[in-house]
C-alpha positions in Angstrom: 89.0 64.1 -2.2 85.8 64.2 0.2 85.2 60.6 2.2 82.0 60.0 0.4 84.5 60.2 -2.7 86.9 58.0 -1.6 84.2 55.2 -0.3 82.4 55.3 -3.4 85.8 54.6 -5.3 85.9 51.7 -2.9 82.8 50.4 -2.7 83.3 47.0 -3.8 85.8 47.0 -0.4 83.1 48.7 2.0 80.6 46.1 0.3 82.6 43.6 1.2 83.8 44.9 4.6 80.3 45.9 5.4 79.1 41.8 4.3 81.7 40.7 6.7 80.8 42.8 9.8 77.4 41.4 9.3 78.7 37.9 8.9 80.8 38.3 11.5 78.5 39.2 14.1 75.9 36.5 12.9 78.2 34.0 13.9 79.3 35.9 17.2 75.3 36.2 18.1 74.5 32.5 17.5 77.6 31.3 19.0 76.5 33.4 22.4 73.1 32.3 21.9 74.3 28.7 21.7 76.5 29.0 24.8 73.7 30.2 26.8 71.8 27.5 25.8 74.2 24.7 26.6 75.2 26.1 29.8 71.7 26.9 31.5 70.6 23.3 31.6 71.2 20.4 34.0 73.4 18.4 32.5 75.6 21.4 32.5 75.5 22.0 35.9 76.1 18.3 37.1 79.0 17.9 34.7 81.0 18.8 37.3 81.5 15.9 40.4 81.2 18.7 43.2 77.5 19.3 42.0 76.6 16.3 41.0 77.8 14.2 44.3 76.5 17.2 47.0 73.4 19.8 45.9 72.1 17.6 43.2 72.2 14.6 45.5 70.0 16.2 48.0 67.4 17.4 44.8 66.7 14.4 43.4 63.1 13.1 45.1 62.4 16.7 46.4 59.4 18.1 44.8 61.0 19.9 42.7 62.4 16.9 40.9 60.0 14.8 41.1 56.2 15.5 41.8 52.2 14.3 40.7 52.1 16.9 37.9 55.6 15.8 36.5 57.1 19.8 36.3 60.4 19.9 37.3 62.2 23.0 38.1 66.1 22.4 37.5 69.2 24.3 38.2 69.3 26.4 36.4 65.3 27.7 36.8 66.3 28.7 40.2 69.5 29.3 39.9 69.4 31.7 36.8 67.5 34.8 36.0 65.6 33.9 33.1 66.0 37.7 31.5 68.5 38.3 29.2 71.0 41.0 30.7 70.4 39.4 34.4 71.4 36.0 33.1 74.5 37.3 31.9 75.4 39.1 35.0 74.9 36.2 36.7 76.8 33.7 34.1 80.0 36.3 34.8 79.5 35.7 38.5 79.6 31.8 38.1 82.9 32.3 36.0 84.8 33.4 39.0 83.2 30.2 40.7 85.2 28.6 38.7 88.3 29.6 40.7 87.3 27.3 43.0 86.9 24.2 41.1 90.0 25.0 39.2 92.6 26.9 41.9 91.7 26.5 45.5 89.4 23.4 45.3 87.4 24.3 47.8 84.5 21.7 47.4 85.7 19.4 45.7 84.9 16.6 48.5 81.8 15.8 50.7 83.6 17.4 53.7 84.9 20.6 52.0 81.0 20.9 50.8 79.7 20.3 54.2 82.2 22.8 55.8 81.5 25.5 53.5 77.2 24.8 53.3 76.3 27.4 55.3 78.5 30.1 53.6 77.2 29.0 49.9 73.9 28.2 51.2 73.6 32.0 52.7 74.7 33.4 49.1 72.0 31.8 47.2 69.4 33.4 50.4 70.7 37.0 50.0 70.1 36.2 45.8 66.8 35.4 46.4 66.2 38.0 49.2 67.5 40.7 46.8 65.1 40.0 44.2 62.1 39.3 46.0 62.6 35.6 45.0 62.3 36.4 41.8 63.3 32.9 40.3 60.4 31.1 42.6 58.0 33.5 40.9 58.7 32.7 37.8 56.7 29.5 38.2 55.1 29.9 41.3 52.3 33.7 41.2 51.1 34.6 45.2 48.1 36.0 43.4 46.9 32.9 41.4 47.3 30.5 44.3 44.2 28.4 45.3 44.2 29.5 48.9 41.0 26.8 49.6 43.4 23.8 48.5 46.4 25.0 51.0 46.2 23.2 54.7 45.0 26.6 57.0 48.8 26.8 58.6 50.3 27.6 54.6 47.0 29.9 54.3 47.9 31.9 57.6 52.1 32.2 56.6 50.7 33.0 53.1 48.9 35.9 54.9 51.8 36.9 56.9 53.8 37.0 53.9 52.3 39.9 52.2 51.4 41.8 55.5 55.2 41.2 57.0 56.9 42.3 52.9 58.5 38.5 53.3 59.3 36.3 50.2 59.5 32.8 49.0 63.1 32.0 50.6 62.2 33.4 54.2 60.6 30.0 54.8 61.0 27.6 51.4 64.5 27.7 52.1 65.1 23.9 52.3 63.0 22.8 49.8 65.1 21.9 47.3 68.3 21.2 49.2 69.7 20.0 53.2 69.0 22.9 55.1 72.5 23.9 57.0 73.0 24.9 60.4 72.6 27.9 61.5 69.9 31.4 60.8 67.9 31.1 57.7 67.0 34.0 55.4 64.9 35.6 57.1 67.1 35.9 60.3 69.8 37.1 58.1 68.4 39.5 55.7 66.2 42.4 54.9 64.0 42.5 52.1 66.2 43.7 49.9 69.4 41.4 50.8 71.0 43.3 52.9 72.7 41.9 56.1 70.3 43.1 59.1 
């Protein structure tokens, strides 16, 4: 007896196998969906005392919080790719930060935070170095920017930025949170993330 034989002698169980797969992975695709979706917004990412009490602290009143146009860009708009298969490289990443608020604890008080600022600070820089500061451009477009409504110093580093193949981060680096001590991102890095 051929396979084709043996399925169609079965098909009420490949009918229902088949209706189960399908059901199945419905479930399993709205379930991811739905996880995405509750884990990429701010109240996610402040559920947690360590953000809540140190980088979120120092965002709330920056422009990115709150401005005359009443667009906020939140945690995870600069802190997440928005595309599907970089978000979820970047969700596994933030799994193993986990680790630290689970195992070693370290930043889970003001002066743990402020100890290890620079370290996570320089993370996020070679992120954004990496990918041409990708995240910032997904609100903010270099080529639609109203040059005549910028004071002449942004207009000349605007410049500079497309002549000198800088990004966003090499000087918006404290925008949104306490700059640390120490070499920025453009002192650090290379255009594409790489320690220089």
């Amino acid at each position: 007896m051929t396979l084709v034989q043996k399925l169609r002698e079965r098909w009420k169980l490949v009918l229902a196998s088949l209706v189960g797969l399908f059901i199945f992975g419905s479930v399993f695709a709205i379930g991811a969906v739905e996880l995405l979706t509750v884990t990429n917004t701010e109240q996610f990412c402040i559920g947690c005392h360590e953000m809540k009490d140190n980088p979120y602290k120092e965002y709330v009143g920056t422009i990115h919080d709150s401005n005359r146009t009443g667009v906020r860009a939140t945690c995870p708009d600069c802190h997440v790719p928005h595309e599907l298969f970089p978000k979820l490289y970047r969700k596994a990443l933030a799994s193993f930060e986990l680790y630290s608020k689970f195992i070693t604890h370290d930043i889970d008080t003001r002066e743990k935070f402020l100890s290890k600022r620079y370290e996570l600070a320089t993370h996020e820089w070679k992120r954004f170095k990496s990918t041409d500061s990708h995240q910032c451009r997904n609100c903010h477009d270099v080529n639609h920017m109203s040059t005549t409504l910028q004071s002449p110093k942004a207009q000349a580093r605007h410049a500079k930025m497309k002549t000198d193949n800088m990004t966003c981060i090499d000087c918006h680096f404290g925008i949104a949170h306490e700059e640390p001590e120490g070499p920025g991102p453009r002192d650090l890095f290379d255009e594409k993330g790489n320690k220089k």
